[in-house]
C-alpha positions in Angstrom: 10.7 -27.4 32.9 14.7 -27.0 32.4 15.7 -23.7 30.3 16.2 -24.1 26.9 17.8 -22.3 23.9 15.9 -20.5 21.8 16.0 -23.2 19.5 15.2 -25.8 21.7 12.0 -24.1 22.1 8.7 -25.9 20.2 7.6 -23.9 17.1 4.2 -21.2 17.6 1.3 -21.2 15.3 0.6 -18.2 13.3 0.6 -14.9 15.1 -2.8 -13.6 16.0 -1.3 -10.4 17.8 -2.4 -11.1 21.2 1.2 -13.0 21.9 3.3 -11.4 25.0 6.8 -10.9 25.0 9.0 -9.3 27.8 11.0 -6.4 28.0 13.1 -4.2 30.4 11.7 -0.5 30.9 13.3 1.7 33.7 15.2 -1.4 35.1 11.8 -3.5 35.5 10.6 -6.2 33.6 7.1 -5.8 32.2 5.5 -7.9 29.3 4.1 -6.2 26.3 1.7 -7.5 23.0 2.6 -8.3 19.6 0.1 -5.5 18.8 1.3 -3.0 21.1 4.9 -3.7 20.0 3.7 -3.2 16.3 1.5 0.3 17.5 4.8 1.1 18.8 7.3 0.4 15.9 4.8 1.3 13.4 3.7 4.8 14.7 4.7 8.1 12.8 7.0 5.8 10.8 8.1 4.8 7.3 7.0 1.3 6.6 8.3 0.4 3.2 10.5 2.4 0.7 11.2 1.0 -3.0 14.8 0.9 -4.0 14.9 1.2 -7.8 12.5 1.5 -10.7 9.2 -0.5 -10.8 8.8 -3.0 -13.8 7.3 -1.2 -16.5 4.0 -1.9 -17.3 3.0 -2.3 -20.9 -0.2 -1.8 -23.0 0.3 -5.2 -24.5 0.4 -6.6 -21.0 -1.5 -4.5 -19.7 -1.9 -5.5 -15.8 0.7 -5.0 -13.3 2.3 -3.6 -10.4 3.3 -0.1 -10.0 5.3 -1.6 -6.7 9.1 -3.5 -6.8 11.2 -4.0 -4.2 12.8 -2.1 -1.1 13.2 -1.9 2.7 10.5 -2.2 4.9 7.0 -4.0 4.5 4.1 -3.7 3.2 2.2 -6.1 5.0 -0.3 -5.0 8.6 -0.5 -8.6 10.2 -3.8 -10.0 11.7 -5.2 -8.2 13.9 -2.5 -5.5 13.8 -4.9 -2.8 13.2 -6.3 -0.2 15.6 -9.0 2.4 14.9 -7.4 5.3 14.1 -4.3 4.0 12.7 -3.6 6.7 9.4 -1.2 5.7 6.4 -0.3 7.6 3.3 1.7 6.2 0.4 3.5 8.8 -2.1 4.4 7.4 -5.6 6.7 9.5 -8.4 7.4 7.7 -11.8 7.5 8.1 -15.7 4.5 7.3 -18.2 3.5 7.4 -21.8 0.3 6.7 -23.5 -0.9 7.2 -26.8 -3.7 9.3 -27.2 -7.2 8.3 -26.7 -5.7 5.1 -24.4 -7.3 4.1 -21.4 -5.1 3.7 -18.0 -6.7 2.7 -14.4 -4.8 2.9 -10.9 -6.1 0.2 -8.5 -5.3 0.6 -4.9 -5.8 -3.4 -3.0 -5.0 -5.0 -0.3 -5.2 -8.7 -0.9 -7.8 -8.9 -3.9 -9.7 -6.6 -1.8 -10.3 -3.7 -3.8 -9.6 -0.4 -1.4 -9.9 3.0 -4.1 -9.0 3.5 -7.7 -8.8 6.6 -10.4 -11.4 5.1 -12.5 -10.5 4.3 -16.1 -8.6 7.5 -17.4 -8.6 8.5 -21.1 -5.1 9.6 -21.8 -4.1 12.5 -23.9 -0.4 12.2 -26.0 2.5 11.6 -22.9 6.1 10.7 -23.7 8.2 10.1 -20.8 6.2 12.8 -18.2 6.3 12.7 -14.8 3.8 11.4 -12.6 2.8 11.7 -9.0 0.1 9.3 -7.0 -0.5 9.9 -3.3 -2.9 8.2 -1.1 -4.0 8.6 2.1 -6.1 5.4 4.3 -7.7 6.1 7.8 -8.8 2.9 9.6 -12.3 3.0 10.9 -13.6 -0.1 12.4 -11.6 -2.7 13.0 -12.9 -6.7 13.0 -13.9 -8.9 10.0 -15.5 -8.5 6.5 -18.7 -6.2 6.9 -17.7 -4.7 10.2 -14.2 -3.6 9.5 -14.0 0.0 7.5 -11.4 1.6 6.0 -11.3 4.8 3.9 -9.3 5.7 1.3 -8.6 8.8 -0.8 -5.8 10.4 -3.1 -5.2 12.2 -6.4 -3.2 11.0 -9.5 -1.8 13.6 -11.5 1.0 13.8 -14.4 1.9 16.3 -17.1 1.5 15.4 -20.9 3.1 16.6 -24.2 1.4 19.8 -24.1 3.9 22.9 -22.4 2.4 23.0 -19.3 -0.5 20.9 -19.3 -1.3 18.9 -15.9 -3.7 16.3 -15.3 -4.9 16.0 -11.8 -7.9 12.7 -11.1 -9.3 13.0 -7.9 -10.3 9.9 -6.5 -11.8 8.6 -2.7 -13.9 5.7 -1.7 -14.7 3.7 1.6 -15.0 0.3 2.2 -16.7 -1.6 4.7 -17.9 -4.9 3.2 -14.7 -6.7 2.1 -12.1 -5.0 4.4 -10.8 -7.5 6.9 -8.6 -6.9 9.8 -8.4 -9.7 11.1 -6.4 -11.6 8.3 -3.2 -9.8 7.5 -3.0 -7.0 4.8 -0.9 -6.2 2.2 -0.9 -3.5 -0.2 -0.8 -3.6 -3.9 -1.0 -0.7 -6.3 -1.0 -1.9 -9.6 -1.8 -0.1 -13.1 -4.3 -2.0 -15.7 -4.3 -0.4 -19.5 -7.2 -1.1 -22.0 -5.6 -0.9 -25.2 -3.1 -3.6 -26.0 -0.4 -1.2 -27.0 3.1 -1.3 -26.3 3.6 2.3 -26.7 1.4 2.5 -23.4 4.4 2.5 -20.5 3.8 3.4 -16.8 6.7 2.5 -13.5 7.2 4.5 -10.5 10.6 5.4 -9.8 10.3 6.4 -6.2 7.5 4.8 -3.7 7.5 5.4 0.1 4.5 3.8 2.5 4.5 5.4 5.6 2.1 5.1 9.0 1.5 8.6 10.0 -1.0 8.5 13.2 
């Protein structure tokens, strides 16, 4: 077969992680896997950081994402998982909510419901700080009902009273619906129960990193 550009080259199928690729390490040439080069990359690193304010989410629309654009990804490709594999996302924004209002964090990965706070009944907030971190440990790896992943994290955020903090503790695993071997992307999003415009929640800071 005659070399070819790069762009000569036919066009692959979807990734399935098990591709090799070449590289030079101490003057040889060795070959490597899409996974291991991803296990690599991906290890002790940041994976995603937003770059400005999330869209608010509103009481009278009351479903959306706590998540807007930035560097990085957010997305584990097929297969890309290993057991083991540890990730923690840290989220800092502003909320209000009128007393007596109901708020709910979801944590997902592809309609795949990973943790959430439960439904929340909020006291009087206007314009508090909020803080969401979440840790996931990758237990099993494989498809639906053998793959596992756990999930844990609190949700805290100060309201109008001097001084008052609200801290929900929250954890669950899954390992019916969880599916490595399709690739994974994570969505935080905040859902409100009242149909209020006064209820108002966007994160202002949101790193995801891969920390083992």
């Amino acid at each position: 077969m005659p070399n070819l550009p790069i762009s000569g080259l036919p066009t692959g199928n979807t990734l399935d992680g098990t591709e090799l690729f070449a590289m030079v390490q101490d003057g040889v040439t060795k070959q490597t896997s899409l996974n291991s080069l991803y296990t690599s990359l991906s290890s002790n690193y940041g994976l995603f950081n937003q770059t400005g304010d999330s869209t608010p989410v509103l009481g009278n629309a009351p479903t959306g994402s706590l998540i807007d654009g930035g560097a990085g990804t957010l997305s584990v490709p097929a297969n890309g998982f290993k057991v083991g594999d540890a990730f923690t996302a840290n989220f800092h924004g502003k909320l209000t909510a009128v007393q007596n209002h109901t708020l709910e964090i979801h944590i997902e990965s592809d309609g795949t419901n990973l943790a959430d706070t439960g439904v929340i009944t909020m006291p009087n907030v206007t314009n508090k700080d909020w803080t969401l971190n979440i840790d996931f440990s990758i237990n099993a790896i494989g498809a639906a009902g053998v793959a596992e992943i756990a999930s844990a994290g609190t949700f805290t955020f100060r309201t109008n009273s001097a001084g008052d903090v609200v801290t929900e503790i929250f954890s669950s695993v899954n390992n019916t619906t969880f599916d490595t071997t399709i690739d994974n992307t994570l969505v935080v999003k905040a859902i409100w129960a009242n149909s209020n415009a006064s209820d108002s929640i966007y994160s202002r800071i949101f790193t995801l990193r891969k920390t083992y």
